[in-house]
N, C-alpha and C positions, 0 to 999 in steps of 0.2 A: 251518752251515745252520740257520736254523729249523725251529722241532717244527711248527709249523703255518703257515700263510699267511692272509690275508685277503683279502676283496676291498674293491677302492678304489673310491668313487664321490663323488658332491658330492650334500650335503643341505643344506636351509633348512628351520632350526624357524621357529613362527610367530613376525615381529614380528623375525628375524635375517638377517643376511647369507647367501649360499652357502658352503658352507665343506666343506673335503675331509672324507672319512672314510672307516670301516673300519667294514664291515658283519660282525657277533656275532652270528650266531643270528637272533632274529627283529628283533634293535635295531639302532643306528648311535652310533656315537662320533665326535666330533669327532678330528682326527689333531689339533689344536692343546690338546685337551685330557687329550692322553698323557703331558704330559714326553716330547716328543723333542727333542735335538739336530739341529732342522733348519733350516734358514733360516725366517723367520715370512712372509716371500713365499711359499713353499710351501706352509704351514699356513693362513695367509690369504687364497688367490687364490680368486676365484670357481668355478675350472674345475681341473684336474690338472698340467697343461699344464708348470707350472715346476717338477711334481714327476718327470711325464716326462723335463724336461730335464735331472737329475741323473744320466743317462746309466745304466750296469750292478752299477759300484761303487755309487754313491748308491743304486740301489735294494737291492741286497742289503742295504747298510746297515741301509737304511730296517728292511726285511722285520724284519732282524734284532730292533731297536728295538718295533716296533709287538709282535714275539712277546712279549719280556720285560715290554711295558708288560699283554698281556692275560694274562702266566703273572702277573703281578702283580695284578692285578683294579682296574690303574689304567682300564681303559674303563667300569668298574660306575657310577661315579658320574656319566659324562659321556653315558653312554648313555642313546637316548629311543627307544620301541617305532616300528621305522618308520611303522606307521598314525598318526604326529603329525607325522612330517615329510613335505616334501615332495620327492620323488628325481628329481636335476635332472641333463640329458646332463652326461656327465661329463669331455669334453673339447672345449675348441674347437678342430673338425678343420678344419687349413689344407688338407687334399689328402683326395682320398676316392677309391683304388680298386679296384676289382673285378674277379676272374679268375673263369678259364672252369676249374676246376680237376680237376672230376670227370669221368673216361672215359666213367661211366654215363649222366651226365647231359649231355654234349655229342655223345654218340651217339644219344643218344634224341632233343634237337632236332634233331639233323641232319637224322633219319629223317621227323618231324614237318613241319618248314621244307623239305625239300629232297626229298621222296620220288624213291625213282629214283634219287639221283645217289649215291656214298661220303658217307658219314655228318660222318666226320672228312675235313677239310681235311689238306692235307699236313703244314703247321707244325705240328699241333697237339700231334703226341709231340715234337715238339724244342724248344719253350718255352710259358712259360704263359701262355698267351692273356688279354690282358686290356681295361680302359677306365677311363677315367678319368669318375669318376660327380661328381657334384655336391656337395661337402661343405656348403651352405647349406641342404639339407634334408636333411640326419641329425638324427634327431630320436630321443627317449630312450624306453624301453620304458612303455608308457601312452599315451603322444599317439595320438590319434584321424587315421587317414589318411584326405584323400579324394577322393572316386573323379574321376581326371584326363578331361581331354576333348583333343582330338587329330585329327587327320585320318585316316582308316579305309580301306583297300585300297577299289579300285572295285566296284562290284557286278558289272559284266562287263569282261571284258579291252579294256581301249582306252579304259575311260571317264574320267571325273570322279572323285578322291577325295569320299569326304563329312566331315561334322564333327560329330562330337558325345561325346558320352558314350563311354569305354573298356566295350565291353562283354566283355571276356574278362579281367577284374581280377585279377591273381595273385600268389601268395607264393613267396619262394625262401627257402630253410631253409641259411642262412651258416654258415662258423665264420668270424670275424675277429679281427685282434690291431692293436693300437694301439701305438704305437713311441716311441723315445724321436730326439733326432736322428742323423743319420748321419752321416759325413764329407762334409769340403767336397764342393762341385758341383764333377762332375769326377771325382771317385774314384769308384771302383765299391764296395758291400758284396761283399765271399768270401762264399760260399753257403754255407763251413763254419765261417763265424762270426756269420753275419746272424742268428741269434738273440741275439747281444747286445745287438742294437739293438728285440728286439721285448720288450715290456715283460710284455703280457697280455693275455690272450683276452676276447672278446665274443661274444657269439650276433647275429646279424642276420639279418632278414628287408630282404632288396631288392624291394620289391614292383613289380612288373612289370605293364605295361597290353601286352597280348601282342599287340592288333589293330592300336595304333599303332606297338609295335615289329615287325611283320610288314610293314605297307606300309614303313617309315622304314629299316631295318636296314643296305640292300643304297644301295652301296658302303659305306659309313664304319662301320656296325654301329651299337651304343646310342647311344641320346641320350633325346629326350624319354620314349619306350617306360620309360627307368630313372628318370629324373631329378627323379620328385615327391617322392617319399618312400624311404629308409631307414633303417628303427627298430634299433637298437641296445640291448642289454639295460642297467640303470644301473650296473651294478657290475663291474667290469673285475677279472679273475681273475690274478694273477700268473703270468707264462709260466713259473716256476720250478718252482710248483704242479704241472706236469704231467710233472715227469722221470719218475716210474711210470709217466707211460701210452702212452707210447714202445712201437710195435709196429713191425715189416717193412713201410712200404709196398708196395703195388700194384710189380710188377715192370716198368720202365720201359726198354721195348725200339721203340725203339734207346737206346743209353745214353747220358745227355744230353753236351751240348759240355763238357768241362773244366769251363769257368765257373759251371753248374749241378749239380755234382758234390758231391753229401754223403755222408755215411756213415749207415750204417745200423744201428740202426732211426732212419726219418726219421716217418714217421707218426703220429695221435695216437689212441689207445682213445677218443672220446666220443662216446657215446650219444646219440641225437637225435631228438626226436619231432618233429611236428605236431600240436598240437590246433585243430580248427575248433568253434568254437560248444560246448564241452568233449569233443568226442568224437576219439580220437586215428584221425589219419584216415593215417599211414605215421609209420614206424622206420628210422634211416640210423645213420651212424656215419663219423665222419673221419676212420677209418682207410680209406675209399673214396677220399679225395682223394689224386690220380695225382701232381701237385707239393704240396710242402710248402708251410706259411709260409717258412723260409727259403729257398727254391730261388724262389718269389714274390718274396720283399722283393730277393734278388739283383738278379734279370730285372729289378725295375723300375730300378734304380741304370745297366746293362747302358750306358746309353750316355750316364752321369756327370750324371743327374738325381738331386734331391737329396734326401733324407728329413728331415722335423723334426718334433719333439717337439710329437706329437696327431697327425700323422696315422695314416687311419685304413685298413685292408687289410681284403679279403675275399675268402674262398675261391672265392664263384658258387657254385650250388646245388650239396647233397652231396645224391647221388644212389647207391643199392647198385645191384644188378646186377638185383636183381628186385623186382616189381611188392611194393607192398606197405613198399617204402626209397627209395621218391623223391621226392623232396623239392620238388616244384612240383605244384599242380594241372595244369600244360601236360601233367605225365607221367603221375600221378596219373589225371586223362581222359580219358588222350591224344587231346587236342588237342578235348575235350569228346563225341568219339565216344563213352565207356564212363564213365556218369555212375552216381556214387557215392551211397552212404544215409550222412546226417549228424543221424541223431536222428531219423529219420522220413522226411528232406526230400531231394528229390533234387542236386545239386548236380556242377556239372562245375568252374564258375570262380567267384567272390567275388561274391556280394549286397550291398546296403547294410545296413548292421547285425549286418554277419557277423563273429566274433571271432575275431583268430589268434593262437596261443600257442606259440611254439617253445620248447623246453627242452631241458639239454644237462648232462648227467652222464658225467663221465669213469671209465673203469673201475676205475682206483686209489679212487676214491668223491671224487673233487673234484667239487662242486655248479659249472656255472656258468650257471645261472640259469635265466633267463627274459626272453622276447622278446616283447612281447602290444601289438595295434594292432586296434582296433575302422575298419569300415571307414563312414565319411560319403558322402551322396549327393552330386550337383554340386552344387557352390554355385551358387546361384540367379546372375543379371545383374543386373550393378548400372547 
């Protein structure tokens, strides 16, 4: 095993191509300019994508290689302060989806969306609820999101939708991992091997327009409500990186089907803030998440659909149990009723101009990053 890990993202200095690399401290190294033995498809591609495809052997390989080339101080010469380059998404994601993964935080919608009725739906302890989100706007940590427009519940029961402007703009505070491919379509992933197939973690913000997924939801559930944007952090953490931060998940009663059956500890130690506008407005942690990535990547294989190398998973917002770890403004103001102080200003849901910054530290001390997206008004008619 390697003494340390790195994280992988794709950089362009000025006046060069995109090109993989291994973020040092506050610099970046090219991987083609390590001495590795690895294909120069991999070292040359614009995006990760064929270095995902090396499956679990090729990345430990890798891992291994990339250690001995920085115990060597072969990144010193090849490395440039990232303030010179530019930090580009670092996978092109063929598939992009999203679960509902946290108890806390699909209890709390429930109670928001559904008052009155049971919180949780029946399936929701027996598999992990999820959707298939849009992989043509995943978009990399910096890009400017902006504010969508949609059709809006009616003002009284029986009326007319209206159109305009999202006015209840929100953040959801992800863990997500990016995969390499999976067996043919048709074959299921085992849930107590589907971490070979996940490569490494991301931080995400799914940013959520809550008025147009409130009219839109019911029957089919998300679509446009998800679908404009999700920022993704640039540097993708190696999923090997986190064997110390393996805790007991959440006790999962009734006990899942066979199929989504792992051992335990299945859970992972990292730390999670939100900051708006710099001020950290809740604190969570992904040992809150009720299914795993692996018992995730399982469910979605469940009826022989297929994974490949870039796509991209996410947990749904990690939400704790109390006020103060939840991970959306929906919970956060619940539902705008108990409106928050952000440096002065009162705030329930997303301004234009307003700045979000997820970050995410595992307990073991593995950094993995940072998630930040300034939010833009409508774009004017053209």
């Amino acid at each position: 095993m390697p003494d340390a890990y790195f994280p992988y993202g794709v950089v362009r200095a000025p006046g060069e191509p995109p090109r993989p690399a291994i973020r040092v401290g506050a610099g970046a190294a090219a991987l083609a300019a390590l001495e590795l033995d690895v294909a120069p498809a991999v070292l040359e591609a614009p995006d990760l994508n064929p270095l995902l495809a090396l499956g679990a052997a090729g990345w430990a390989d890798l891992h291994e290689q990339v250690a001995a080339a920085v115990r060597a101080g072969r990144h010193e010469r090849a490395s440039l302060p990232l303030s010179e380059l530019e930090t580009l998404l670092p996978i092109a994601a063929g598939d992009y989806v999203d679960f509902y993964a946290s108890l806390s935080h699909a209890t709390n919608v429930g109670r928001i969306f559904r008052p009155g009725a049971e919180p949780l739906l029946p399936n929701w302890r027996h598999l992990p609820v999820g959707y298939h989100g849009r992989a043509g706007t995943v978009v990399v940590s910096g890009t400017a999101v902006r504010r969508p427009c949609g059709q809006l519940s009616p003002a009284e029961p029986g009326g007319a939708p209206a159109f305009g402007p999202e006015p209840r703009l929100d953040l959801e505070l992800e863990l997500g991992w990016v995969t390499g491919d999976g067996p043919p379509r048709g074959e299921l992933i085992d849930a107590g091997r589907a971490g070979d197939h996940i490569f490494g973690l991301v931080l995400v913000n799914d940013w959520s327009a809550r008025a147009i997924q409130r009219w839109e939801y019911q029957p089919l559930g998300p679509f446009l409500g998800k679908s404009f944007a999700t920022s993704i952090s640039a540097w993708i953490v190696p999923y090997a990186a986190f064997a110390g931060a393996r805790v007991p998940g959440p006790v999962q009663e009734p006990a899942p089907l066979p199929h989504l059956r792992v051992h335990e500890p299945r859970a992972l130690d990292i730390d999670l803030a939100i900051e708006l506008n710099e001020v950290v407005i809740s604190r969570s942690n992904a040992r809150h998440l009720y299914w795993s990535p692996e018992q995730m990547l399982a469910h979605a294989t469940t009826n022989g659909a297929t994974v490949r190398a870039g796509d991209l998973f996410a947990s749904g917002t990690v939400s704790g149990p109390e006020p103060g770890s939840y991970g959306s403004l929906l919970e956060v103001s619940w539902d705008g009723r108990d409106p928050i102080d952000v440096g002065g200003e009162s705030r329930t849901f997303l301004q234009d101009g307003d700045t979000v910054v997820l970050r995410g530290r595992a307990g073991s001390g593995v950094e993995l990053g940072e998630v930040a997206g300034t939010v833009q008004p409508v774009r004017a008619a053209r």
